[in-house]
C-alpha positions as CSV (number, residue, x, y, z in Angstrom):
1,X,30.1,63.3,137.3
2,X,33.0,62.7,135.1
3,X,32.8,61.9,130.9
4,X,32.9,58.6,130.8
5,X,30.1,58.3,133.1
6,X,28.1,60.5,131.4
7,X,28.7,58.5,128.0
8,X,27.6,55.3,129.6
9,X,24.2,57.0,130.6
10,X,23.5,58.1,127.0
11,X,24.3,55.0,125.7
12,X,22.2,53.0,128.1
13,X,19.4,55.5,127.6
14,X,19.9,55.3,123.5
15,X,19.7,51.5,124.6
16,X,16.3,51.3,126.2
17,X,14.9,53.9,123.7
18,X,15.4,51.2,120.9
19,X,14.1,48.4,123.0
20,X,10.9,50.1,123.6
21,X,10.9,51.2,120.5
22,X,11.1,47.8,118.8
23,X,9.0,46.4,121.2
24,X,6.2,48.6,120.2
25,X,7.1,47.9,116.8
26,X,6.4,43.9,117.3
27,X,3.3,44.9,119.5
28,X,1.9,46.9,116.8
29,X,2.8,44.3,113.9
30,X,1.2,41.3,115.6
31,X,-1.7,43.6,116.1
32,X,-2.0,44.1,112.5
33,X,-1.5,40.4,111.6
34,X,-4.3,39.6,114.2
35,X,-6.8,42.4,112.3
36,X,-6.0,41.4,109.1
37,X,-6.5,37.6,110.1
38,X,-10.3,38.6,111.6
39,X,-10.9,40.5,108.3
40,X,-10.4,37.6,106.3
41,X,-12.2,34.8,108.7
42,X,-14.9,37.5,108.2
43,X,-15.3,37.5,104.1
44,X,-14.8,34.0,104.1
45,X,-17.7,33.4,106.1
46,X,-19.7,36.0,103.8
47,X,-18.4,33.6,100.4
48,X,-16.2,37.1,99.5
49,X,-13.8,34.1,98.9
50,X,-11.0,36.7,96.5
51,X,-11.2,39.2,99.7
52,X,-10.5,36.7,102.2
53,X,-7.2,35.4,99.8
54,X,-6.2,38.7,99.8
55,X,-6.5,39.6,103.5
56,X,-5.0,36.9,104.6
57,X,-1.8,36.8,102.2
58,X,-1.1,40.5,104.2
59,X,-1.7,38.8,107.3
60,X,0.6,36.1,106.5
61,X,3.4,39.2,105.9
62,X,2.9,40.6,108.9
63,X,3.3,37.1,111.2
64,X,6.5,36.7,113.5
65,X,7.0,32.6,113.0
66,X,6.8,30.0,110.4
67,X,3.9,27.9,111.6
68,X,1.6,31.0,111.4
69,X,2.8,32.2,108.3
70,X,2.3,28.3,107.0
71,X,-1.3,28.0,108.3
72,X,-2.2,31.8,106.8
73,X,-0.7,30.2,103.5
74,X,-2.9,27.2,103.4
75,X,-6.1,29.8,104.1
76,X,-5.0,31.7,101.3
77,X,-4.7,29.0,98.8
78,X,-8.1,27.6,99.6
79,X,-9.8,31.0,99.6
80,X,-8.6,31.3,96.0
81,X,-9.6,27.5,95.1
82,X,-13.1,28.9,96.6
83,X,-13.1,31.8,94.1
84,X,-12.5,29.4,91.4
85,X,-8.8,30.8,90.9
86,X,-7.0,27.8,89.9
87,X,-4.0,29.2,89.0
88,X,-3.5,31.8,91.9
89,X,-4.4,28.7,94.0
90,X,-1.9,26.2,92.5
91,X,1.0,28.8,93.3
92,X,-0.2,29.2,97.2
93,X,-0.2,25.6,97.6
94,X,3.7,25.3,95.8
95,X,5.0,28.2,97.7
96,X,3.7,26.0,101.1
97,X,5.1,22.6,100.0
98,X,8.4,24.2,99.2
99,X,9.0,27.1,101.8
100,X,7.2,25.6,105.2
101,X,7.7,21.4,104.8
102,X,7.0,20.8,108.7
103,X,4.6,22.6,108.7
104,X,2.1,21.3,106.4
105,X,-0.9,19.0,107.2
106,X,-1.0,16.9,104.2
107,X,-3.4,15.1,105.2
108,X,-5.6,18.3,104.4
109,X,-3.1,19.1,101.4
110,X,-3.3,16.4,99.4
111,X,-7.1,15.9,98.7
112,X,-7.0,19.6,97.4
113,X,-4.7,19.4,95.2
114,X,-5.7,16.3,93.5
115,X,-9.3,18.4,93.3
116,X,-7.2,21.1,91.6
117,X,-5.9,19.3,88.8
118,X,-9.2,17.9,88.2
119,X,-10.5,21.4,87.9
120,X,-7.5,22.1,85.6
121,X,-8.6,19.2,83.3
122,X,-12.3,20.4,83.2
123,X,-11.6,24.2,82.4
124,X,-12.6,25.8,85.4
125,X,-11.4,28.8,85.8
126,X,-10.7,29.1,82.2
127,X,-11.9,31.1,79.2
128,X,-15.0,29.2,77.5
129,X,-13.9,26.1,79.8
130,X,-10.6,24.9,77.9
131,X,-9.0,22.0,80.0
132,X,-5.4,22.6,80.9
133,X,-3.9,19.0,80.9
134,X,-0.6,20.7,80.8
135,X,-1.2,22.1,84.0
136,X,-2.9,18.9,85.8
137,X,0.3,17.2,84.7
138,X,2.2,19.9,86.8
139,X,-0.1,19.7,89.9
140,X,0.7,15.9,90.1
141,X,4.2,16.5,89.4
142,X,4.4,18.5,92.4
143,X,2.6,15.7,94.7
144,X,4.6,13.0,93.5
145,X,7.6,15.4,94.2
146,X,6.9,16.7,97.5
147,X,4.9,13.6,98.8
148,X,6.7,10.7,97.2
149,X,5.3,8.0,99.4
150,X,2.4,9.9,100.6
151,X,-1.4,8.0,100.7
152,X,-2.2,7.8,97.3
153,X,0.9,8.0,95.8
154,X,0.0,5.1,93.5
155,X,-3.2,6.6,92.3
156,X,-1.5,10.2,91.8
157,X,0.9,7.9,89.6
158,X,-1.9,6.5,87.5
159,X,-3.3,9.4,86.6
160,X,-0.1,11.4,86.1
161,X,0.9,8.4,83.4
162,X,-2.8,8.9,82.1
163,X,-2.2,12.7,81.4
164,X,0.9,12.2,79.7
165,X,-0.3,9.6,77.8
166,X,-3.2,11.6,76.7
167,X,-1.3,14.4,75.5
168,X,1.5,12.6,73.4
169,X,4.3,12.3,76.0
170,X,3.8,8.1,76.2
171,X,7.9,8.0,76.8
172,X,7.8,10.2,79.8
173,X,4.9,8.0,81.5
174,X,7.3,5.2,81.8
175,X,10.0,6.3,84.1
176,X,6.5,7.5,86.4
177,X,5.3,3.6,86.2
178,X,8.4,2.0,87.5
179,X,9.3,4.1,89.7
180,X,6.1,4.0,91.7
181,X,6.7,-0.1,90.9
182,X,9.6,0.4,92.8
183,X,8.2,2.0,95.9
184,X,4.8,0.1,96.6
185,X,5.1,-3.2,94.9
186,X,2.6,-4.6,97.3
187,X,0.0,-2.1,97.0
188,X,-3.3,-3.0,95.8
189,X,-3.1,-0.7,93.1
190,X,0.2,-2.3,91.9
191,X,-1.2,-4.9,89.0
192,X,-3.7,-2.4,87.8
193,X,0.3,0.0,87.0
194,X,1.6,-3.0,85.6
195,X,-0.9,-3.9,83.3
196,X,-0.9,0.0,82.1
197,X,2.9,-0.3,82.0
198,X,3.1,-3.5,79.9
199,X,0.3,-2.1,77.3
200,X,2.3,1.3,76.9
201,X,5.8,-0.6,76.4
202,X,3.8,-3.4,74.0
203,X,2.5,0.2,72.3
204,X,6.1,1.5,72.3
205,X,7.0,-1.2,70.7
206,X,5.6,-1.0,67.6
207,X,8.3,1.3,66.4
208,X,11.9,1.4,66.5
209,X,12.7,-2.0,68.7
210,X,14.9,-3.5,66.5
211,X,16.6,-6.2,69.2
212,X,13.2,-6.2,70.4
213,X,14.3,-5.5,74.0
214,X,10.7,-3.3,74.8
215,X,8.8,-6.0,73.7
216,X,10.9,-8.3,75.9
217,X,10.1,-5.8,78.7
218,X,6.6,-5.4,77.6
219,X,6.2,-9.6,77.9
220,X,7.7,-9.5,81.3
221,X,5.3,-6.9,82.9
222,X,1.9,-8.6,81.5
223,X,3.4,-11.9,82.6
224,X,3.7,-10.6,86.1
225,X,0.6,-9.1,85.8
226,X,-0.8,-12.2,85.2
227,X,1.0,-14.7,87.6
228,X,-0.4,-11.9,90.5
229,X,-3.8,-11.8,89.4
230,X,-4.9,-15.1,87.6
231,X,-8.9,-14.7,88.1
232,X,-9.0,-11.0,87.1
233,X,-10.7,-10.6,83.6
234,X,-8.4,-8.5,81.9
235,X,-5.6,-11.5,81.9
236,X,-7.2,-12.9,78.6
237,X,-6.5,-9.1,77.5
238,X,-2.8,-9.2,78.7
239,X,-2.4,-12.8,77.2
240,X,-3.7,-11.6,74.0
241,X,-1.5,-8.6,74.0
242,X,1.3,-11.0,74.8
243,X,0.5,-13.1,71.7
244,X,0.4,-10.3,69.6
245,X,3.8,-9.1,70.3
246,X,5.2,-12.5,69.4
247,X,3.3,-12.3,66.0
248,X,4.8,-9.4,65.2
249,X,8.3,-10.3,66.4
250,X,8.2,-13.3,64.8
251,X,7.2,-11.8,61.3
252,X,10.3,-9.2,62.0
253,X,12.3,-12.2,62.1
254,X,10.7,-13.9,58.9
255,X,11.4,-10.5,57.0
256,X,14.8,-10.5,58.0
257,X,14.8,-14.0,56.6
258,X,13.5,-13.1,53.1
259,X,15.7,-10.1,52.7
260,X,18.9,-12.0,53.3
261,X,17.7,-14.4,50.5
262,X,17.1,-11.7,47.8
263,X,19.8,-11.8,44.9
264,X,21.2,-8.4,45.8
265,X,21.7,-8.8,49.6
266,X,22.4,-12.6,49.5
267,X,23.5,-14.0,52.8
268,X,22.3,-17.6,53.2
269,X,24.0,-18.1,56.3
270,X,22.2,-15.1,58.5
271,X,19.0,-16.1,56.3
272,X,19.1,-19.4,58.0
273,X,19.9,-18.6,61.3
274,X,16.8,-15.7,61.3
275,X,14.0,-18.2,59.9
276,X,15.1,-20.8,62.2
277,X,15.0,-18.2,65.7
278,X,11.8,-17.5,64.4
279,X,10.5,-21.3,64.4
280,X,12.3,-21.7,67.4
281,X,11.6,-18.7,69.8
282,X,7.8,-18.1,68.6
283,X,6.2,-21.5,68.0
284,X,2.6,-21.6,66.7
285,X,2.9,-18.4,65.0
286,X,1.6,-17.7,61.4
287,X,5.4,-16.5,60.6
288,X,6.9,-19.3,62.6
289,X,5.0,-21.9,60.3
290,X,6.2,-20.2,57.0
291,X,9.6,-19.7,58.2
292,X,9.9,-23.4,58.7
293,X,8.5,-23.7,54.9
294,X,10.9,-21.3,53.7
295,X,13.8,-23.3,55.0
296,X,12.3,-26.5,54.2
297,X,12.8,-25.0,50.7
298,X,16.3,-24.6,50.5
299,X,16.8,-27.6,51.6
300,X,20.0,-29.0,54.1
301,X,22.4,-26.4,55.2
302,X,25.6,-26.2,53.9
303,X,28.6,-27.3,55.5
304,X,30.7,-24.2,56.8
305,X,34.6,-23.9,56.4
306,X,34.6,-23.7,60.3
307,X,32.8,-26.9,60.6
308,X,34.6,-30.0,58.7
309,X,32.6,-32.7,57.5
310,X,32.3,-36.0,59.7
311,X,35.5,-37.6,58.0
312,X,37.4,-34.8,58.8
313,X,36.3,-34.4,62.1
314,X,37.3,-38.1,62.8
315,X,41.7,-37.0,61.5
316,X,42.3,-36.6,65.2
317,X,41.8,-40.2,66.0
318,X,43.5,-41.6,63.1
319,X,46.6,-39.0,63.7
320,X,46.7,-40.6,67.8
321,X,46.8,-44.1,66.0
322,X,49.3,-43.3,63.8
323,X,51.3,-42.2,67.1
324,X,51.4,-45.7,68.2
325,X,52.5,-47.4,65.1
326,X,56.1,-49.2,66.1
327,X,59.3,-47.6,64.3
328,X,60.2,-50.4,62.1
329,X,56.4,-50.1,59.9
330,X,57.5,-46.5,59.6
331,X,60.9,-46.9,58.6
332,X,59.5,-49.8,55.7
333,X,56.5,-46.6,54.7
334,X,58.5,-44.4,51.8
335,X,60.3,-41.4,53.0
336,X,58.6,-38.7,50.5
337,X,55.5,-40.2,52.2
338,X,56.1,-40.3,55.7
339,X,58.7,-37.4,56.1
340,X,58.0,-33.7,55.8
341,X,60.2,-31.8,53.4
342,X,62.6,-29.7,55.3
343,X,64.0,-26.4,54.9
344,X,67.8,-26.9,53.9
345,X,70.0,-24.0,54.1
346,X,71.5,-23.5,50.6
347,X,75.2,-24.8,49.9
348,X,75.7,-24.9,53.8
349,X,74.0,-27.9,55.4
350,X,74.7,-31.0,53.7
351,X,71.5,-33.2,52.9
352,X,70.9,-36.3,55.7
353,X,71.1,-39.4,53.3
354,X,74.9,-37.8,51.8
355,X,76.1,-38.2,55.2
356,X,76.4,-42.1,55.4
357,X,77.6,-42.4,58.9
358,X,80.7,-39.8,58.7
359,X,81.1,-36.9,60.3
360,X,79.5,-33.9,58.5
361,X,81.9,-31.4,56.8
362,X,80.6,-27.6,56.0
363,X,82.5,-25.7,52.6
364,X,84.4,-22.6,53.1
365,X,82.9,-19.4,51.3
366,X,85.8,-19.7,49.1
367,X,85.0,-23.1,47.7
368,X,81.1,-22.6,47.6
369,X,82.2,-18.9,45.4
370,X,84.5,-17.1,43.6
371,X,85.6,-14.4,46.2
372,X,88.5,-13.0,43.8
373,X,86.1,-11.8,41.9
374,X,85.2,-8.7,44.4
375,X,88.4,-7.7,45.5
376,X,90.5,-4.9,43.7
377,X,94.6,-5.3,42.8
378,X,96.3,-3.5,45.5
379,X,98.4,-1.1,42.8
380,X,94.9,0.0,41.3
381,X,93.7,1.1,45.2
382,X,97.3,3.3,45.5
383,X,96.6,4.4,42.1
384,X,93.8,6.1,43.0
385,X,94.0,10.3,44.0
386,X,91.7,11.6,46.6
387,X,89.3,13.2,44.2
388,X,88.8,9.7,43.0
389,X,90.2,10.3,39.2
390,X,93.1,8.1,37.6
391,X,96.7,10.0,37.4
């Protein structure tokens, strides 16, 4: 037996060595995953719920595919949600949504996690029962993430706008409200949204809506709220709301009035134009009403430099008219009156009326001045040295 034969024998034997070796290996490691799985089936049924978490996270390490490792996930999490572990819980649910996708049955996913950020709003879990709205708001967050148009999606959007509402964050609940708008318009849930979307944008606008465009928005939403569900009892609320927002709109624009009336900021013009939007764009409003007093009281409007009176207005017809009239009336009207005064070049164009029919004659420079005047005597220039002194 020659070398190279020998070589190829040790490294086919070296070969088969690691093959059974890693076989044995994978034999021995789905053993373990199958133990570790039968320990935890076993505390769960005995309600050692924190055990069971425990077991199967190390069973979960020791599996060969993702479906297994997803489904020994999802036992996890629910083990912990059973040992009132919120927390631990919430973090085994995440760690599914994000890491095994295809794998996950929402329809078993979902329910729990909306149960999990109810028990995060009730304390449970928590020292002396403190509610953690904070973390509620992250739990829907994640559903409305990872399940955008999931079942429910509409109601997960309610109550995600209701959290943030409840703890200050009004602003961030209104990107949430459109944009489940957006996906389910036709779901049932859809006017109940609106209706919570137009009172938070008639709230917003209390404050800091100087063009008034979030009231506008405000109006629109209630009004569709309305024209979808005519017979549902809380219309009266959204028309009220709706009249509201016009009082107060319409007051802005009586204030606005007033100010550009005072002596110091006096600006009749914008004054005007503010009352009268006011009588126009709110009718039957308290501010509408004394608006249209206030400007009753300064009685009519100017008339603007931009806007000529109605005698002025007419020049345009009477111009065209005097167009038409023959040559002979206008050579009889007097010339100052009917000719415009024209520019004459001094000295060089003679007038029209010296004329009389001849040919028109232009004067030399030398006529019109004395030129002799600016020129030097020849001897005095050859007088003169180059440093510019007499001799």
């Amino acid at each position: 037996m020659n070398t190279s034969t020998t070589l190829r024998l040790a490294v086919l034997s070296v070969v088969v060595a690691l093959a059974a070796t890693a076989a044995d290996q994978g034999y021995s490691r789905f053993a373990r995953q199958k133990e570790l799985a039968r320990q935890a089936e076993s505390a769960e049924r005995l309600g050692k719920y924190a055990a069971a978490a425990r077991a199967y996270r190390k069973s979960a390490l020791q599996a060969s595919d993702n479906r297994t490792r997803a489904a020994l996930l999802l036992r996890q999490a629910e083990c912990h949600q059973q040992a009132r572990d919120p927390h631990e819980a919430y973090a085994a649910y995440k760690k599914l949504l994000e890491a095994y996708p295809l794998y996950v049955p929402y329809d078993r996913v979902l329910p729990r996690l909306r149960q999990l950020a109810g028990d995060f709003e009730r304390g449970v879990g928590s020292w002396f029962g403190i509610g953690n709205r904070t973390q509620a708001i992250a739990v829907y967050e994640t559903i409305l993430q990872e399940t955008p148009v999931g079942s429910g999606a509409m109601q997960d959007s309610l109550q995600l706008g209701a959290l943030l509402q409840a703890t200050g964050r009004s602003a961030e609940a209104v990107p949430v409200y459109r944009e489940a708008l957006r996906r389910f318009p036709g779901d049932p849930l859809a006017g109940s949204l609106r209706l919570e979307l137009g009172r938070l944008l008639a709230e917003d606008s209390r404050s800091g809506d100087g063009d008034g465009r979030v009231a506008r928005q405000a109006v629109r939403e209630l009004d569709g709220f309305m024209q979808a569900h005519p017979d549902d009892p809380r219309s009266r609320d959204a028309q009220a709301l709706i009249d509201l927002m016009g009082e107060r709109r319409a007051e802005g624009l009586y204030q606005l009035g007033q100010f550009y009336l005072r002596p110091a900021h006096r600006r009749e013009p914008a004054a005007r134009r503010y009352l009268a939007d006011a009588s126009r764009v709110y009718p039957g409003t308290v501010a509408a009403a004394q608006a249209e007093a206030l400007l009753a009281s300064l009685g009519p409007a100017p008339v603007s430099p931009e806007e000529p009176p109605a005698a002025v207005a007419e020049a345009p017809a009477a111009a065209v008219e005097a167009v038409a009239v023959p040559a002979a009336v206008e050579a009889a009207a007097p010339a100052e009156a009917t000719r415009a005064p024209r520019r004459l070049l001094q000295g060089l164009l003679p007038r029209r009326g010296d004329s009389d029919g001849k040919p028109r004659t232009f004067r030399s420079l030398k006529e019109r001045e004395d030129v002799n005047k600016w020129l030097l005597p020849l001897g005095d220039v050859n007088d003169l040295e180059p440093a510019g002194g007499a001799q």
